[in-house]
Structures are given as structure tokens and as C-alpha cells.
Biopython code that builds the backbone (N, CA, C, O; Angstrom):
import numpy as np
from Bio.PDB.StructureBuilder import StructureBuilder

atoms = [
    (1, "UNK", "N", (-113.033, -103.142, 229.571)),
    (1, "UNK", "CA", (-111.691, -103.654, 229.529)),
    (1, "UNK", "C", (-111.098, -103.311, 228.169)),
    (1, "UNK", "O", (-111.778, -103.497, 227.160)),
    (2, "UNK", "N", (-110.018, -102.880, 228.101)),
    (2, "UNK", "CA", (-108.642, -102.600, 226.367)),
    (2, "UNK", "C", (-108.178, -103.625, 226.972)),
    (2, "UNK", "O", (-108.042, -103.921, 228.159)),
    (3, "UNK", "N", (-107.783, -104.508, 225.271)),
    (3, "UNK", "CA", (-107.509, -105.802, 225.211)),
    (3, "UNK", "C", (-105.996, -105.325, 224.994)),
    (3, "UNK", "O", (-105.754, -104.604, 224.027)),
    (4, "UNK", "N", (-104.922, -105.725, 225.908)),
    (4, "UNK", "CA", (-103.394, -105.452, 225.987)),
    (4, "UNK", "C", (-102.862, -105.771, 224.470)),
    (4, "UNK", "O", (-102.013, -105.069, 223.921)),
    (5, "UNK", "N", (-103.452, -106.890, 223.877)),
    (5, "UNK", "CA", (-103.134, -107.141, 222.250)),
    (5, "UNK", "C", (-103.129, -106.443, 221.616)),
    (5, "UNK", "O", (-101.994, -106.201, 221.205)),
    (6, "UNK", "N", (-104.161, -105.638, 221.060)),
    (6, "UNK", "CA", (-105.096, -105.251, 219.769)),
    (6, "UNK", "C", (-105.933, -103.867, 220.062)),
    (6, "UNK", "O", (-106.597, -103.326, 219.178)),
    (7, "UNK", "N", (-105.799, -103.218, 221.757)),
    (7, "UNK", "CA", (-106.613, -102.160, 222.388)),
    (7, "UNK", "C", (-107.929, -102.002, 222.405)),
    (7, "UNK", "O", (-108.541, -101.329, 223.234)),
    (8, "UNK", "N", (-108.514, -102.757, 221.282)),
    (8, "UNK", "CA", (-110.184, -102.910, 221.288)),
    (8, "UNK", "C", (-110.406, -102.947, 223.044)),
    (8, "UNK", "O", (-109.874, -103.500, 224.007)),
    (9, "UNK", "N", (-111.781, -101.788, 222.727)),
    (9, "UNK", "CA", (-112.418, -101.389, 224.053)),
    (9, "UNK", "C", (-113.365, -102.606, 224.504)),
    (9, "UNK", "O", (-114.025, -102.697, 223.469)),
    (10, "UNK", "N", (-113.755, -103.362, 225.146)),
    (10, "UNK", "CA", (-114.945, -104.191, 225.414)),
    (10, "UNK", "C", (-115.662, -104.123, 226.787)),
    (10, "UNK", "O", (-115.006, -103.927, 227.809)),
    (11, "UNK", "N", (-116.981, -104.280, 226.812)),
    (11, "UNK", "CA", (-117.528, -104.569, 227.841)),
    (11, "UNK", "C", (-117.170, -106.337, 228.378)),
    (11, "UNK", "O", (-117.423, -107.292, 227.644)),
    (12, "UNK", "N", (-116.623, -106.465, 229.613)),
    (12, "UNK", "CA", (-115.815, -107.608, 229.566)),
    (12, "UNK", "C", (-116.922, -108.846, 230.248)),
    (12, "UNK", "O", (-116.847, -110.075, 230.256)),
    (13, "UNK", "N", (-117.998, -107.842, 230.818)),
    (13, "UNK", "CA", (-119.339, -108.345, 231.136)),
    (13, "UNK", "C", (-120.106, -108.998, 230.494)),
    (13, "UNK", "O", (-120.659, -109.966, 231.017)),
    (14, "UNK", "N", (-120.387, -108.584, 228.967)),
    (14, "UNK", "CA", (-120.850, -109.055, 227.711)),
    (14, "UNK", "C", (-120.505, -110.292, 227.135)),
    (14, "UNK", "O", (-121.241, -111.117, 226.594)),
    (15, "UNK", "N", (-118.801, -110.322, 227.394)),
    (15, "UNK", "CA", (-117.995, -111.665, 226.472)),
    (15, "UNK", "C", (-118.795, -113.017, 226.981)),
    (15, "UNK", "O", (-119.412, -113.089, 228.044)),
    (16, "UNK", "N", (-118.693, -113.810, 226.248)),
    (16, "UNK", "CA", (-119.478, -115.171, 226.894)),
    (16, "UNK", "C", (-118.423, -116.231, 227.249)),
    (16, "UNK", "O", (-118.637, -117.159, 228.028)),
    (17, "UNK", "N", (-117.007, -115.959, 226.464)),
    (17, "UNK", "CA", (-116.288, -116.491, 227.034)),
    (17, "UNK", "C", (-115.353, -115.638, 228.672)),
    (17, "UNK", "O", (-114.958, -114.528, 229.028)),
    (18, "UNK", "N", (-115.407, -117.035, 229.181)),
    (18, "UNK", "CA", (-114.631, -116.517, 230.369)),
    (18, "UNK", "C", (-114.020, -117.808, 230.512)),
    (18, "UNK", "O", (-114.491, -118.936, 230.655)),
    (19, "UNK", "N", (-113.115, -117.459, 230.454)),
    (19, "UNK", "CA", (-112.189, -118.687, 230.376)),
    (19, "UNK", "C", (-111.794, -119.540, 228.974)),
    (19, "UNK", "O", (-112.572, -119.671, 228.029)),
    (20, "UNK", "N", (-110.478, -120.072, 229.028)),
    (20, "UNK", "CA", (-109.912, -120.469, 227.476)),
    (20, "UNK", "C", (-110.540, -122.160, 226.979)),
    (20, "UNK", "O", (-110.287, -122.835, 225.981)),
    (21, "UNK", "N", (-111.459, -122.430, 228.195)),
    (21, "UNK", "CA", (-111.708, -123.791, 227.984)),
    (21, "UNK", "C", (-110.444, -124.543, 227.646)),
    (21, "UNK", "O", (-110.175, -125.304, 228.576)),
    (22, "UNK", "N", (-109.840, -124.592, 226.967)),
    (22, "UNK", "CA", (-108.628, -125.171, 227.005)),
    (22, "UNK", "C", (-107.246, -125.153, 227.389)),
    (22, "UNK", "O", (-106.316, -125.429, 226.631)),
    (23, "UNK", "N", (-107.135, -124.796, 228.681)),
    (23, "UNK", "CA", (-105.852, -124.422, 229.486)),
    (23, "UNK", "C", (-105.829, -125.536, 230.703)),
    (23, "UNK", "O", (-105.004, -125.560, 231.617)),
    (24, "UNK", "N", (-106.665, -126.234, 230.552)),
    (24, "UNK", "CA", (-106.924, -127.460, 231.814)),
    (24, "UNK", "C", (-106.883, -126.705, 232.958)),
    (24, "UNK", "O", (-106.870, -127.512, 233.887)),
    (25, "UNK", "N", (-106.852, -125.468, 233.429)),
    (25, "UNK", "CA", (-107.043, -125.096, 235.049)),
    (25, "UNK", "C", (-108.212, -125.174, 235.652)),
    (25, "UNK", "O", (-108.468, -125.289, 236.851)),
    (26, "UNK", "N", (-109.019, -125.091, 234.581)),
    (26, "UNK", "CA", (-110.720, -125.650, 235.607)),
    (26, "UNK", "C", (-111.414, -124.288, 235.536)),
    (26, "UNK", "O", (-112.495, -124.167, 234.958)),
    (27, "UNK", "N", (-110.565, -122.903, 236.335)),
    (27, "UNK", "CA", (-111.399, -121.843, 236.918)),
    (27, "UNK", "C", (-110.646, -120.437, 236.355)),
    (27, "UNK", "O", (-110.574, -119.392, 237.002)),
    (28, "UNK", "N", (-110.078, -120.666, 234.937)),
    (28, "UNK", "CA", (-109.403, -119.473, 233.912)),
    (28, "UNK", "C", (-109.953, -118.619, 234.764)),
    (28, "UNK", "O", (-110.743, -119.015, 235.620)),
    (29, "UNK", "N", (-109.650, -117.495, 234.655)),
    (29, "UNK", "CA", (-110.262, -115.683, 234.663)),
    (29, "UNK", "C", (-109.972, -115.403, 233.522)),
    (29, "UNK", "O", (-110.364, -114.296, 233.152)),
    (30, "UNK", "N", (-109.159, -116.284, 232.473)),
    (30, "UNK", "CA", (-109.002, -115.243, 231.413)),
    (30, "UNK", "C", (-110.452, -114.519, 230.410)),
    (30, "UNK", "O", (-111.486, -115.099, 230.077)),
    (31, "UNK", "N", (-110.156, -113.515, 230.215)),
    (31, "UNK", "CA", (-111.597, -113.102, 229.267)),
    (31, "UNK", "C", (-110.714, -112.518, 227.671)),
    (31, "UNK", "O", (-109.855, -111.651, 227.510)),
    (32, "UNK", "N", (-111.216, -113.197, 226.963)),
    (32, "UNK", "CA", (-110.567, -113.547, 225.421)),
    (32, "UNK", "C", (-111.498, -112.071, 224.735)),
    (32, "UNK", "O", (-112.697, -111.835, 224.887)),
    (33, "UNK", "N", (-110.622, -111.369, 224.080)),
    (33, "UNK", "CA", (-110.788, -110.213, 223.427)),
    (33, "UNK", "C", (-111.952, -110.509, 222.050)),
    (33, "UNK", "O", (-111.598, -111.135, 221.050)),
    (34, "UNK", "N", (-112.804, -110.164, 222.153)),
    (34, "UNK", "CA", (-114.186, -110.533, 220.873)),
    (34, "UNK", "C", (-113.320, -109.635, 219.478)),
    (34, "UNK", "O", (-114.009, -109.918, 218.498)),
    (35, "UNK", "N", (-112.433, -108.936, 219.116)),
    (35, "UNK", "CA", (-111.987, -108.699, 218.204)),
    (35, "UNK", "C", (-110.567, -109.365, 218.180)),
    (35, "UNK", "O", (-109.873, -108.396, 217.871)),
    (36, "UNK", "N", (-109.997, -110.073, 218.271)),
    (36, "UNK", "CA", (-108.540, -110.609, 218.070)),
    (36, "UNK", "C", (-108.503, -112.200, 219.212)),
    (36, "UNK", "O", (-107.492, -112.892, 219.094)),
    (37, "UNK", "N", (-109.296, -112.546, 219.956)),
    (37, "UNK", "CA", (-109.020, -113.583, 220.346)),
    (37, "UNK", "C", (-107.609, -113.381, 221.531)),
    (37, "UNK", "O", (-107.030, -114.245, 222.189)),
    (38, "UNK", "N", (-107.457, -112.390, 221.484)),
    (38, "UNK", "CA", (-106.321, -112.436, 222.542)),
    (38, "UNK", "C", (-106.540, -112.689, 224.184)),
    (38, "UNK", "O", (-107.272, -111.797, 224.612)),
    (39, "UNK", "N", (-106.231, -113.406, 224.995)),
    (39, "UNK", "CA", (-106.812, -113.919, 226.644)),
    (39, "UNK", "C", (-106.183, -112.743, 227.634)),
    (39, "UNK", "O", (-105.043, -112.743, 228.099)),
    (40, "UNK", "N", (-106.898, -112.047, 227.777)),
    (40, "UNK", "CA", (-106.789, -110.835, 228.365)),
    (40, "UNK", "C", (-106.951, -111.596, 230.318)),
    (40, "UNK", "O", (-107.598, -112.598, 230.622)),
    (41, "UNK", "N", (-106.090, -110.648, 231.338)),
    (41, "UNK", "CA", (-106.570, -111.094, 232.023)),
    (41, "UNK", "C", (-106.961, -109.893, 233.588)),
    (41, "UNK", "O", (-106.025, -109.093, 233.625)),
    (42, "UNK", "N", (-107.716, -109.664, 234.458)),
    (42, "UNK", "CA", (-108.306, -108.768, 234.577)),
    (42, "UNK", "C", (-107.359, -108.304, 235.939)),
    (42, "UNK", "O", (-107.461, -107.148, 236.351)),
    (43, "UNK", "N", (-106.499, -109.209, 236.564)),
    (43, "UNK", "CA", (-105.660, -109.047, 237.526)),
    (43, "UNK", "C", (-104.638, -108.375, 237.301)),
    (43, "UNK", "O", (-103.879, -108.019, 238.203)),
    (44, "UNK", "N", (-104.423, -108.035, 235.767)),
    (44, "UNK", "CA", (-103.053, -107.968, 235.587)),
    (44, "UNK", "C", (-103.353, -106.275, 235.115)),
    (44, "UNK", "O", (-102.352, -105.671, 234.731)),
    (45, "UNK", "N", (-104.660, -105.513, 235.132)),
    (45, "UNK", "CA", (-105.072, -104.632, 234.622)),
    (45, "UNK", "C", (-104.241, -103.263, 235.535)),
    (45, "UNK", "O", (-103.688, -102.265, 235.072)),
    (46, "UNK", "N", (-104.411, -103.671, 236.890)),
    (46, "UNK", "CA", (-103.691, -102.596, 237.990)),
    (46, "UNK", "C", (-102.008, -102.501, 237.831)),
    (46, "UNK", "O", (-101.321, -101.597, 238.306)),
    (47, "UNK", "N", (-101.549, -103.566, 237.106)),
    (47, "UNK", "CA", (-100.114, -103.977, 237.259)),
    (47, "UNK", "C", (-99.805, -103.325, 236.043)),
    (47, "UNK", "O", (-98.766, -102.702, 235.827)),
    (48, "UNK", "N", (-100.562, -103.458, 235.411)),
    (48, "UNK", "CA", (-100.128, -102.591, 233.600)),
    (48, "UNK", "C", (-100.245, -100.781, 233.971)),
    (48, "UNK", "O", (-99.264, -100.063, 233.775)),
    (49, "UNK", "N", (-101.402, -100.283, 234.449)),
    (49, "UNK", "CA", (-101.355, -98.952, 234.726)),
    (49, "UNK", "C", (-100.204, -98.571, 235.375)),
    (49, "UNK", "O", (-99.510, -97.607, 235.050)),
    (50, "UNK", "N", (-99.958, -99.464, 236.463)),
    (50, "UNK", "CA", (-98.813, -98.588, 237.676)),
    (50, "UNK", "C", (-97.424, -98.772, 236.294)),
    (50, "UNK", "O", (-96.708, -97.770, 236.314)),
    (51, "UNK", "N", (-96.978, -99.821, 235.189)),
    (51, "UNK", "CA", (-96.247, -99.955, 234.896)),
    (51, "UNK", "C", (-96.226, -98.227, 233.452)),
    (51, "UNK", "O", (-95.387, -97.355, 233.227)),
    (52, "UNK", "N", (-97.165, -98.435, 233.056)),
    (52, "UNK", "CA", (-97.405, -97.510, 232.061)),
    (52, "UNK", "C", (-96.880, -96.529, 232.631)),
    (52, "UNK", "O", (-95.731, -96.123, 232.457)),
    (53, "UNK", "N", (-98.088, -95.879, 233.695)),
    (53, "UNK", "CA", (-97.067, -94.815, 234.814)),
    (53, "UNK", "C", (-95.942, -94.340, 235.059)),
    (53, "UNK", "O", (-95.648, -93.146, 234.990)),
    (54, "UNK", "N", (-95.054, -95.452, 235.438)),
    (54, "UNK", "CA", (-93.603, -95.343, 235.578)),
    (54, "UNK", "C", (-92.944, -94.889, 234.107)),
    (54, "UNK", "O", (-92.022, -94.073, 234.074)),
    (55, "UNK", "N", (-93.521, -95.513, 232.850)),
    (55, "UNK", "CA", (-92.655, -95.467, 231.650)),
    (55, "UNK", "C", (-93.026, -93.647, 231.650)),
    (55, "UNK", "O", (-92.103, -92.840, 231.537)),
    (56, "UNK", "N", (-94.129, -93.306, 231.757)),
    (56, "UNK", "CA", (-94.468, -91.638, 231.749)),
    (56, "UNK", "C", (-93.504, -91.299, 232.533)),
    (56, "UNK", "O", (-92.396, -90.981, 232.101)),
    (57, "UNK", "N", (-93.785, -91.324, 233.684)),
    (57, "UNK", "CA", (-92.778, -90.371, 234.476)),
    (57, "UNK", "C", (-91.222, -90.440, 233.979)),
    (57, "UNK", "O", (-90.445, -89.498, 234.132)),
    (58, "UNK", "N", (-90.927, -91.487, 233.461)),
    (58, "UNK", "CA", (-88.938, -91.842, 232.958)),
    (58, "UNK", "C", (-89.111, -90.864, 231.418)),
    (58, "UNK", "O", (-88.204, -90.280, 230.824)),
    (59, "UNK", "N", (-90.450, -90.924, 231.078)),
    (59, "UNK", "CA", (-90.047, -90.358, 229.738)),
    (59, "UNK", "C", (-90.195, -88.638, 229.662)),
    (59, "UNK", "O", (-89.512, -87.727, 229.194)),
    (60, "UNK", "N", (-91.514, -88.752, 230.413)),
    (60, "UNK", "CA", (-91.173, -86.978, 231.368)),
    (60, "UNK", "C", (-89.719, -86.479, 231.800)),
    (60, "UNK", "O", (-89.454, -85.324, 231.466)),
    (61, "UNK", "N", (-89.050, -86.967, 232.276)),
    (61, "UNK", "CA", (-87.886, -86.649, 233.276)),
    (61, "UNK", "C", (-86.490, -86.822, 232.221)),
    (61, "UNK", "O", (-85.512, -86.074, 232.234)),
    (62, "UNK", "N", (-86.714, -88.140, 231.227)),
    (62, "UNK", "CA", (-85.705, -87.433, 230.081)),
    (62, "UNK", "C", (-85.666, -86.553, 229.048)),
    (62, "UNK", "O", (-84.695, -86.015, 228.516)),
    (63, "UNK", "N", (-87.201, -86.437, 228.749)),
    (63, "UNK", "CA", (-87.145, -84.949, 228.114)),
    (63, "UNK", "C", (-86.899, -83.482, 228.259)),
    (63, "UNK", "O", (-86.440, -82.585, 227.552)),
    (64, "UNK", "N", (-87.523, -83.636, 229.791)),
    (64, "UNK", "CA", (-87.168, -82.044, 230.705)),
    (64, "UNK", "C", (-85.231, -82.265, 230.763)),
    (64, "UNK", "O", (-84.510, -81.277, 230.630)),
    (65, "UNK", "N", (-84.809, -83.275, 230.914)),
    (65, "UNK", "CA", (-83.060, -83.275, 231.219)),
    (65, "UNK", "C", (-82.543, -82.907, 229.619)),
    (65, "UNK", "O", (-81.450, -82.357, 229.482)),
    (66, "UNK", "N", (-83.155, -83.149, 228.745)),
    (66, "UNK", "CA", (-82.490, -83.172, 227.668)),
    (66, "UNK", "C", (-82.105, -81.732, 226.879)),
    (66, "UNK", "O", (-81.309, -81.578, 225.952)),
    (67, "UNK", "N", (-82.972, -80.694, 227.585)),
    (67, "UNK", "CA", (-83.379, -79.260, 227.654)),
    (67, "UNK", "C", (-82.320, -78.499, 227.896)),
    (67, "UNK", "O", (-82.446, -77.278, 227.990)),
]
sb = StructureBuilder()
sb.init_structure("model")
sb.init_model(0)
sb.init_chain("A")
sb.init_seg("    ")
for serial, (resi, resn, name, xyz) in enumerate(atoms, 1):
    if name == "N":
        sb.init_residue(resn, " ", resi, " ")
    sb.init_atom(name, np.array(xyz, "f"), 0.0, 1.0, " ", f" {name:<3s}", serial, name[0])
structure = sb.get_structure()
């Protein structure tokens, strides 16, 4: 897992935290980044690529127009 914060690479398997213990939901998924503490979360990993994606392709397509 790259922590959306700080990009540190981690094995997200390794972390011992899973979950913020303190968010009162009981059953977090969050997994907290071992270099920055940031609550990374693993659902949101597919939603960031497709978004990244899109910013490529808009930034592809105004550079070729700008030509």
C-alpha cells in the first residue's frame, strides 16, 4: 500500500495497527501509515487510480491541443 499522505510504500500486512482504535466504529479498516501516522484506507485505493487516470488523460489531451 502508498500512504495517500506522505507516499511511503508499506506492506499493509505487516502494520499492527488496523484500525484507529479511536474512531468509536468498532470495525475501522483504516490501516495508519508506519511513517507519518496518516489512516490510509484500502477501499478507497481503486477510486484514487481510476481518479489519477482521468487527471492523465485531461492533462494528455491539453497538451496535444495546445500544439
Amino acid at each position: 500500500m502508498q500512504c495517500r499522505m506522505c507516499g511511503h510504500t508499506f506492506d499493509e500486512s505487516e502494520v499492527e495497527d488496523h484500525g484507529c482504535q479511536g474512531c468509536g466504529k468498532g470495525e475501522c479498516n483504516t490501516i495508519h501509515c508506519p511513517n507519518c501516522g496518516f489512516g490510509n484506507t484500502s477501499k478507497f485505493d481503486d477510486e484514487f487510480k481510476f481518479i489519477k487516470s482521468l487527471k492523465e488523460k485531461f492533462s494528455k489531451k491539453s497538451n496535444s491541443s495546445e500544439k
